[in-house]
C-alpha positions in Angstrom: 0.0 0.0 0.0 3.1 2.0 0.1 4.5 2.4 -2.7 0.8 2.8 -4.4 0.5 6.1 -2.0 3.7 6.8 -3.1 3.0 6.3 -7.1 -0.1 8.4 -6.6 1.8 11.2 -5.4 3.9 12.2 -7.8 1.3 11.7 -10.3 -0.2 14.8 -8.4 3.0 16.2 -8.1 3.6 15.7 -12.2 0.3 17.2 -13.1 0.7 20.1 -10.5 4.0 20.9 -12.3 2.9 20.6 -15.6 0.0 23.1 -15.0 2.6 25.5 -13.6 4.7 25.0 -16.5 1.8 25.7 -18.9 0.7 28.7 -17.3 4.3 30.0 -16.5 4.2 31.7 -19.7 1.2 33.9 -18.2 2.7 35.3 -15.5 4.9 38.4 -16.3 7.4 38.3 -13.5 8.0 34.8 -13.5 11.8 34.1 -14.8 12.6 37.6 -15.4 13.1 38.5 -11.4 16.2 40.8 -10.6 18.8 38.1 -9.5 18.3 35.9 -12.7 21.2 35.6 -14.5 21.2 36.5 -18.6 24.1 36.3 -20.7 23.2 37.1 -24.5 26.4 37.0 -27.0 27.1 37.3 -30.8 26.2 33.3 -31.2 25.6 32.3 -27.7 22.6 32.9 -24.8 22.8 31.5 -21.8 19.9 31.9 -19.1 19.6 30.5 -15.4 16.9 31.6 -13.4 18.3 32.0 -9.9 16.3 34.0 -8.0 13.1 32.4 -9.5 14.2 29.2 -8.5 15.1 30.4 -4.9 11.8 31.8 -4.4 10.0 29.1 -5.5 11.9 26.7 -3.7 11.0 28.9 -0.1 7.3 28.3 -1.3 7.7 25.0 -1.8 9.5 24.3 1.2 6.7 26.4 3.3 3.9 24.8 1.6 4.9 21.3 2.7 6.0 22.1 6.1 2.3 23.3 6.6 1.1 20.4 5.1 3.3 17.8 7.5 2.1 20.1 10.2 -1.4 18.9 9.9 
């Protein structure tokens, strides 16, 4: 029963992710937050979106806390 629960899940946790990766494109301040790093050249772009990921991670981190705290 275990690993069912478990299976189940991340299934959520897929389809919650791929919702907020369909919609990300929506939100204007998403991945263009000051702290994100941008490097465009002649031939070459690199992005890596730092302080989007941090922030996310925090509300991440919250939201489950609260959730084991129940």
């Amino acid at each position: 029963m275990g690993l069912a629960k478990t299976f189940i899940i991340l299934g959520i946790v897929f389809i919650l992710i791929g919702g907020i990766l369909s919609f990300a494109g929506k939100i204007p301040w998403l991945g263009r937050l000051p702290g994100d790093i941008v490097i465009k050249k002649e031939n070459f772009s690199f992005y890596f979106p730092l302080t989007t990921c941090l922030l996310l991670s925090a509300l991440l981190s919250c939201g489950l806390f609260l959730w084991r705290q129940r």
